[in-house]
Every structure is written in C-alpha cells, then in structure tokens.
N, C-alpha and C positions, 0 to 999 in steps of 0.2 A: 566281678564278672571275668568268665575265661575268654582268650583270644585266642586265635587259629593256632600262633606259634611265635617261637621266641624272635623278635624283633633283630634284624642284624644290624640296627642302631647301637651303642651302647648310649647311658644317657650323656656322656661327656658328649659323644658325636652326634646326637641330637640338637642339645643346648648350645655347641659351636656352629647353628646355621643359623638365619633369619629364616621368615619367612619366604623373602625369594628366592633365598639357596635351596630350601627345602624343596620348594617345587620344583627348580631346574633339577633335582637328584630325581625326582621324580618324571621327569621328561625325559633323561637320559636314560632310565631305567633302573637307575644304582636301588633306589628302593621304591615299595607298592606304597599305596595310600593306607594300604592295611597297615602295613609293619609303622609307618608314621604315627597312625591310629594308638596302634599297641604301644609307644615310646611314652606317648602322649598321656594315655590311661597309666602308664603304669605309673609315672610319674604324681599325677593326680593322685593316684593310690596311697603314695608315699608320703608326700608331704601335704596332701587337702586335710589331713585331722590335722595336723596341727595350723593349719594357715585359716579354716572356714574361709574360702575363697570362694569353691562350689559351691553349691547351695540346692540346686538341681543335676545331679548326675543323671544325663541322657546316653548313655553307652551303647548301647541297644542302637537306636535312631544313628550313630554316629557310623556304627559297622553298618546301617542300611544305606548311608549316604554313601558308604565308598565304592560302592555294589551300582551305585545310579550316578556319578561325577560326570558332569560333559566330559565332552571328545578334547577339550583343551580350553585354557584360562590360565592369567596368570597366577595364580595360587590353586591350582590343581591337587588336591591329593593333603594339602598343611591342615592338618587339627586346628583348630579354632574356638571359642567359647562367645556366647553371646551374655551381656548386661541383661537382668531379669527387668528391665524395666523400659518401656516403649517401643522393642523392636518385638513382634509378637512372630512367632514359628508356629504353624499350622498344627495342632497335635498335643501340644506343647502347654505345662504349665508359665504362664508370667504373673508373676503373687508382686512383683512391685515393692517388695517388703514388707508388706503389709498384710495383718490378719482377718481384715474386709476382702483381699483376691484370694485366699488361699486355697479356692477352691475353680478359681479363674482356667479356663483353656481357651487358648489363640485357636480362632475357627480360618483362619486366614494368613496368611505372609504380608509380614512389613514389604513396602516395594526393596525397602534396603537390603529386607534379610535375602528377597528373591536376589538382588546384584550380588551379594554376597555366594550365594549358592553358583549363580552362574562363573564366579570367578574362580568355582572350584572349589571351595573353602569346605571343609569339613567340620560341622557342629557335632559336641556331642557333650555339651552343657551348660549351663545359665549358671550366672557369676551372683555374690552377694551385695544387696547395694539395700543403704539407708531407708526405712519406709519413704516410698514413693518420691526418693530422689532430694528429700529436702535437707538432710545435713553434709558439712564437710568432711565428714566421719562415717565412716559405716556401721554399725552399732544397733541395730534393728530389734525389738524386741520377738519378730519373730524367728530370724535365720542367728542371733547373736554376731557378736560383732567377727569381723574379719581381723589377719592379726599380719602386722607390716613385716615379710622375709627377710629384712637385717633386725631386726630387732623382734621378738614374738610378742613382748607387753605392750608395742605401738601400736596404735593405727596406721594401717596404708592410706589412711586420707578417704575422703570421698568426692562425687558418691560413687564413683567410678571404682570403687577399695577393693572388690572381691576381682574387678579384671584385671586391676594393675598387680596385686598380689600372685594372681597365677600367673600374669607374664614373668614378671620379677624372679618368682621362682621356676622361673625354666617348664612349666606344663604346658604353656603353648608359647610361639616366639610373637605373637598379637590376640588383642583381644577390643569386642568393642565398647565402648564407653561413651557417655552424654554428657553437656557441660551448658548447663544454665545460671553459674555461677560461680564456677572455675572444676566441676565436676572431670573432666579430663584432664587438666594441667595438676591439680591437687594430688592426685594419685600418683600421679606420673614424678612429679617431684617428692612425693615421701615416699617411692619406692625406685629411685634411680633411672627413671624411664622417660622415653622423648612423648611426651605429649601434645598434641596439635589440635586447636581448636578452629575449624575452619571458619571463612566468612558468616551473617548472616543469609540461607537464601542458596548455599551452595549443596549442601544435603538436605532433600527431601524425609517430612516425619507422617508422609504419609503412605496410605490411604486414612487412616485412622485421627490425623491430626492435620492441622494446617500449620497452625503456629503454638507457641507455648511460652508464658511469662510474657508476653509480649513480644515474641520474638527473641526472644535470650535464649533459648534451647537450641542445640544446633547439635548432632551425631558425628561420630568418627570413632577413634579409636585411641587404645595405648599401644605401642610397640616397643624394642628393645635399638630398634635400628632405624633413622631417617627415609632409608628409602623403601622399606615397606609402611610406615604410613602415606609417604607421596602415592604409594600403588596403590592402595587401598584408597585414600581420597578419590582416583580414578576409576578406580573401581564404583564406588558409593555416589561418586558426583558428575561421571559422565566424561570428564575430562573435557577435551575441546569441541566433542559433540554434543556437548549437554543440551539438554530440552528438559524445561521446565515439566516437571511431574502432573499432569494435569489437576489443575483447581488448587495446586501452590499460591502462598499468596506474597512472595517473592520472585522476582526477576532478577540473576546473574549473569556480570560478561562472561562470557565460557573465556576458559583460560587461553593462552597464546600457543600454547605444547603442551603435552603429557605432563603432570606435572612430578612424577618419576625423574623425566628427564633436567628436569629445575636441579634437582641432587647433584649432578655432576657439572653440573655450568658455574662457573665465576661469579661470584656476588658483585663483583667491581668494588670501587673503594664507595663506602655509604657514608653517610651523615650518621649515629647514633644519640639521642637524646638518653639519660639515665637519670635513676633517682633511688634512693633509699629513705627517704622522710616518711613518717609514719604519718597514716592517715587520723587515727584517732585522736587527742592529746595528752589519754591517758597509756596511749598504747606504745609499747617500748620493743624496737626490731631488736631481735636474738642477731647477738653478732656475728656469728657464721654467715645469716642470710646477706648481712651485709657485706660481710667478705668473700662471700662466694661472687657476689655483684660486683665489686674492687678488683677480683682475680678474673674475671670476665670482660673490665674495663681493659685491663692491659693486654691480657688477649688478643681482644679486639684491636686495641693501637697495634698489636706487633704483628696482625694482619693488616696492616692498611688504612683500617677504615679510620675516620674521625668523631672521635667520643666527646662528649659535653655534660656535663652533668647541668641540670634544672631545676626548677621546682614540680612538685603533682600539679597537675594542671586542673584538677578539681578538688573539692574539699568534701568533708564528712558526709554532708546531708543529703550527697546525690547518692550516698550510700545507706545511710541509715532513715532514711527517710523518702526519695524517691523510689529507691528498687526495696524496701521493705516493708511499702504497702504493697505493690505488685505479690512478693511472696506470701502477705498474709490472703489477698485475696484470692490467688491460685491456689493457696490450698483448700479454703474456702471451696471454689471451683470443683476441685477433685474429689473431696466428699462428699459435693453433689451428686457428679460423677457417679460416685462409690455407691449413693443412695438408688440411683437408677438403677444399679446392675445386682442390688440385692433386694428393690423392689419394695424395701421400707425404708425409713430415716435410720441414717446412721447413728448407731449410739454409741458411747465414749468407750467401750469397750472392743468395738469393730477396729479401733485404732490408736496407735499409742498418744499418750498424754500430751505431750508438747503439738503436736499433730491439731490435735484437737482442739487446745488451745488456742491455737494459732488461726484456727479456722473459725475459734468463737470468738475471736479478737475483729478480725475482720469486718464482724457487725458494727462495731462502731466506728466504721469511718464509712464513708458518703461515697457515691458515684460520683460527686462532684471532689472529695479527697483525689480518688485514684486519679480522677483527668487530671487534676491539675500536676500530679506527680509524675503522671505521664509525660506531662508537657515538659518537666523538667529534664528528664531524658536529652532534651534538645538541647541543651544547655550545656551537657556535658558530648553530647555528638560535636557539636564548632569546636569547644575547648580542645577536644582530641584534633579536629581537623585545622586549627591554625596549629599545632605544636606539627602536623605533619607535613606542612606548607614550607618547614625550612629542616626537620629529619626526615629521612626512609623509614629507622624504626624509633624503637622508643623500651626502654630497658629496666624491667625493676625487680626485686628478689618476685618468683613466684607466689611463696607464701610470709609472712613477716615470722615467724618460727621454725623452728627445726618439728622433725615429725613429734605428734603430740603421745601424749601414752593415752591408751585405752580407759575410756570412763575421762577424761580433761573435762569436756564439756556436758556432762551428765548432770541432771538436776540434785542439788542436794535432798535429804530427806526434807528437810523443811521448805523448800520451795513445792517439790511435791506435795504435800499437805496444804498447802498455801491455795494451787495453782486448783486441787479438787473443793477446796472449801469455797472460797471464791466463783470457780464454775455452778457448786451445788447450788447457790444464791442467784444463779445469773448475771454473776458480775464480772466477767471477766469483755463483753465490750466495752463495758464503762472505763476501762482500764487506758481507756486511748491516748491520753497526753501524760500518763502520770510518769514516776521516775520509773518506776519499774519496767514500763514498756520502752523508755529509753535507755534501759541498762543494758534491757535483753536485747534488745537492736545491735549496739554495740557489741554485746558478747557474741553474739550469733556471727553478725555479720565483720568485725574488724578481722575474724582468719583469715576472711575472702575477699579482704581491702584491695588487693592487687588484682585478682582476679577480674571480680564482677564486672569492672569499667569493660571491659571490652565484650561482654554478654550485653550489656545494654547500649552500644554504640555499634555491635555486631562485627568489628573488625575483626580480622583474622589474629589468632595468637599462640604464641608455641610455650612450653616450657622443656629448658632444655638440662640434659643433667650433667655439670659440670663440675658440681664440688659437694666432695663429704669432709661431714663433719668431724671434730675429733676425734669425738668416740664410734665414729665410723656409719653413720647416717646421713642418706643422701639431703642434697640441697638442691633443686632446683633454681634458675633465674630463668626469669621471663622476657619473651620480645614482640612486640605488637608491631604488624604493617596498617596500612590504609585499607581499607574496604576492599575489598577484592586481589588483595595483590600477598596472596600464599606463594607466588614463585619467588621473592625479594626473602622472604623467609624461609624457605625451601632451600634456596640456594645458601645461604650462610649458615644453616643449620649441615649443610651437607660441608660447606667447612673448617664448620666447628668439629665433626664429626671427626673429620682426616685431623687436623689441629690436637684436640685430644680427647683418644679415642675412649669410649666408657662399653664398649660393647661386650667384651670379655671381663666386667666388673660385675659379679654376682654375689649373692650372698651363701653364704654358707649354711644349710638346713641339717 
C-alpha cells in the first residue's frame, strides 16, 4: 500500500520512542498520526515476511482511523496492532487461528477495543496467535507459525507470539495480548519484553464474554517499556474510576492512583520470596532461567529489598490435573461454540488435530471430574495466600527454558497417526487415565509450570526482561503480588527499569 508521503521519522527515531513519547511528539506537533502510521507500515513492510507476526494486514482501516482520532487521549496518534483472538473490531476479520472462523467478521467492538480507540490508538492489524489461543507457541496451521526477532528458527512464545514479535521488532512500541496460562508473560519473555498480567476482574472480556477457563483469561498487553503498559492498563481498566462493565461477573477495588503513576513511586524495601525448583520430577530448569533468577536475586538485595528463597508452594497436580481438565473442557466448549456459528457439527477437519483431540478427550471425564478439580483451585488460592501473608511478592524464572525453536512441541509422525486412528474408533475419551494422557499433560502443560498458578488464583503477574542468554536470547523472570495489588509491582518494575535498563536492547533483523 502507498502512503501520502515520506514519513520525517527515520526508523531509528521511530523505534527510540515508546508508546508515550510518541503521542507527546504528537501533542507537540513534531509529527501527524499519518507519518506515525507510515513508520509503522513501513516497518511491518520490512520485516513481517520474515517474522509472520501480521497475520491480517488492515492498512486501509488504519489511514481511516487517523482521519477520525478524538480531540485528545493518552496515546493519540501511536500505531497499534490488535491479538486476532477475543478482542473483535467492528468490520474486521478475527479467525482465532483457526480454519472453522476463517470466514468470521466482528459485527460489533469489544468494549476494550472501543477504550482502546478512545485512547487514540491507532489500529491497522491483527497479530498471529495459536488456534484459538490454546498453545505456548504460535504455530497455527492456518496463519503458520510466527518466528521469534533474535532468533528466526525460535518461537516468540505464545499465544500472544505474533504481538510480542511485532513489538520486539520495533513495528509498533505495544501491542495487545491475552493470558490464560501464561499467554502474555511467555511472549514477552522469549522476545525481551515487559509483560503484565493483570488481576482477575480488572479487564473487562466483554460484551461477548463474561469469564473464560474459569476465570483464567484476563487481557492487556506486551510493551517495550513499563510505563506504557501501567497507561494502557488505565486505559483498558478504568484506573481509579473503574466501574465494573455491566453483567461482569467479577468485582475489583479500583486502584489507589493512576496506575501510570505507580512507575515513578518508590517500591519501599519489600519482603521477596524466590524459587527455581522444578515443578515436574522429570522436568530439568535450563540454567540460564536459573541464572537469570540468581542475577535478579542480587539485584534485588542491592536495591534494598529482602530476598528468601522457599520452596513452590504447590505441586504437580494442581497443574496437570486440576487446570488440565478446565483446558480440556474449554476447548470442548469452543467447538461448540464453533458448531453454533457454522450451524452444523464440527468435523475434524474444521480444526487442527490436537484441537480436536483435546476436545474429544474431554468426553471422558464427568461434570463431577471438573467440580471437583475446580474445587482444587482452592487449594492452591490459601497455598498462594499464606506464602503472601509474610512476602509482598513472590519470584520464579518465567518460563523453565530458554525460547524453544519452531516445531519443539509438534506432534511426531507417529503420534499423529496414533491420535487419527484412535479417534477413527472413538477412542480417544477412553483414553482418560492412561499414561498417555499423563505424558501429554506434562508435555503440554510443564512449559507453563510457572505461569499458570497465577491464571488460576487470578493474581496479578509480570514478566520482566532482565537477562539474555549466551548465545543472545532473552530470558525473562517472573514476579507475582496479591490479588489486586499491580501498584507493588508497578512500582519495582519501574525500578527495575532505571536499575537496568533493557529498553534500547533490540534485535537485529
């Protein structure tokens, strides 16, 4: 696509703003929404063949939004890219990754996309993410996989992979992303980026949704820089005016200030709890992760604050067993879904194999399985809330590996063949206790051992990007507060930031 004219950005001086620098150049006048636009495209131009990050190029739509911007907002005029999956744009394809929506248009605005619009933001494409949100890799068979900007054979993680990949690579300085299982931290730590999972209850997923997984889904964003995700949560969550979205089926304290303003306030000296132990007993942390958590430790002591190291305060099963019937039966759920909105039963072809799998699995277990796994949830909400009864937070590597390469977790041939034979028979509910369905549990879910506890206890969580690896791959480590309490992490994340700084740390395309 052509644009009006040559942008007086270069991209160096594009990619050295954030998000909030770019709109104040925008308030000042130094430059239009257009020529932002135009940095923004052309950069996508450049590097989206080789990243598959885009997925839906909206260009068009994007030079119509600059032409209709309110009078003023904080992100007035910044390019921006929206997650193809739960936030729906009026007009607008969202395929979810999946080849059952591929023909899907949003007849309507998420309330969040409308916050977003109001705060100025400029859309002008939908990002690449895993069918329908369910792995930690983005690798969809219908959009192909996305490919991580320090390395091109990696994955950037999922399922958030196609947003964190275009911030990483400098096409826009935020982008949004979901996290019902560590979906925003994942990405965000295998592409160098500050990831923020806010509370359960604090972003609205509706008109269209209420809750999701049980309440594990929770929206926001990746950025490059701490205090445009604090803006952006305010943006999305209301800040200290918040009112619940009507027919939410959460209640939050609205926060105390802006939580913008949290970035620049004192953390005071905290309590920190840590750990490195591996959740699984066959599962062995990459020692970077754990060095990056070590180098974080001291950090931390040589700001102040008081670090301890502990044990996990829960074990396996609330992993592979409580929150991986919830995932079998949600997906279940969404094929439903799928079948309503294509007005016959979905067949195995409507969606990729594991997909389908997963949701023919689901048959063999009980309304009475799920409640009671439900109930275990509880179990690990106290666990979390006595270890916060004597820390502020609570500190473990984000993910227990360095970023994976492309195809890691892909089925072999022979599982494939397995997995259709097996279905062609109707056997794959039967499959409920055997080893198999405890292998896949653990393979699926040990990437996202660190993650998931805080989707299923809802607490707020950050991944923050402090250390690369050797051979030059980020590592994120992770920090969890209390239910409601993002300004405690806000605030140490703002400085960690000053401490040491990652924001002029890009990769080379």
């Amino acid at each position: 696509m052509q644009t009006s004219s040559t942008s007086i950005l270069s991209f160096d001086e594009y990619v050295s703003h954030d998000a909030t620098a770019l709109a104040e150049l925008v308030r000042t006048g130094e430059v239009t929404p257009a020529e932002l636009l135009e940095a923004a495209i052309a950069r996508a131009e450049s590097v989206n063949p080789q990243l598959n990050a885009i997925v839906t190029p909206l260009y068009e739509q994007g030079v119509a939004m600059t032409k209709q911007l309110p009078p003023s907002g904080p992100f007035r005029g910044v390019p921006f890219l929206l997650k193809d999956l739960e936030l729906e744009w009026a007009g607008t394809p969202m395929k979810s990754g999946s080849r059952g929506y591929q023909n899907y248009v949003s007849t309507a605005d998420s309330e969040v996309t409308k916050r977003l619009k109001e705060a100025g933001l400029i859309f002008f494409g939908k990002t690449n993410t895993p069918e329908f949100g369910l792995t930690p890799y983005t690798e969809s068979k219908l959009y192909g996989p996305a490919r991580n900007p320090w390395k091109l054979t990696h994955s950037p993680g999922g399922s958030s992979g196609g947003s964190a990949a275009a911030v990483a690579a400098g096409i826009v300085p935020a982008a949004t992303a979901s996290d019902g299982g560590g979906s925003i931290r994942i990405p965000a730590a295998c592409c160098g980026l500050f990831g923020f999972k806010p509370s359960r209850g604090r972003v609205t997923l509706g008109p269209r949704f209420g809750e999701l997984w049980n309440g594990a889904v929770i929206g926001h964003a990746v950025t490059r820089s701490v205090r445009d995700s604090a803006g952006l949560l305010d943006v999305v969550a209301g800040g200290p005016t918040y009112q619940p979205f009507p027919g939410d089926p959460y209640l939050i304290t609205p926060p105390e200030r802006p939580f913008v303003e949290e970035v620049e306030r004192a953390p005071g000296k905290l309590r920190i709890a840590f750990s490195t132990q591996a959740l699984m007993p066959s599962q062995v942390i990459d020692p970077e992760c754990v060095k990056a958590v070590q180098e974080t430790v001291r950090l931390l002591e040589s700001l102040g604050h008081i670090v301890e190291e502990v044990p996990l305060p829960y074990e396996k099963t609330i992993v592979t067993e409580a929150f991986f019937v919830t995932v079998l039966s949600e997906t279940a759920a969404t094929l439903r879904e799928l079948s309503a909105y294509l007005g016959r039963p979905v067949r195995r072809g409507d969606v990729e194999l594991n997909t389908w799998a997963q949701a023919r699995l689901a048959g063999g277990f009980s309304a009475e399985d799920l409640a009671f796994q439900k109930r275990r949830w509880n179990t690990l909400n106290r666990s979390m809330g006595r270890l916060h009864e004597s820390y502020d937070l609570f500190l473990t590597p984000t993910l227990p590996r360095s970023p994976i390469a492309i195809g890691t977790f892909q089925n072999k041939a022979s599982e494939e063949r397995l997995l259709k034979l097996v279905d062609t028979v109707g056997g794959l509910k039967y499959l409920k206790n055997s080893k198999t369905v405890e292998d896949l549990a653990e393979r699926s879910l040990g990437y996202i051992s660190y993650t998931v506890i805080t989707n299923m206890t809802g607490q707020p969580s950050m991944s923050v990007p402090l250390h690369w690896s050797a051979d030059g791959l980020p590592i994120g480590v992770m920090f969890a507060a209390k239910l409601g309490d993002e300004a405690t992490l806000f605030r140490l994340a703002g400085q960690l930031e000053q401490a040491r700084p990652w924001f002029n740390k890009r990769p080379v395309l």
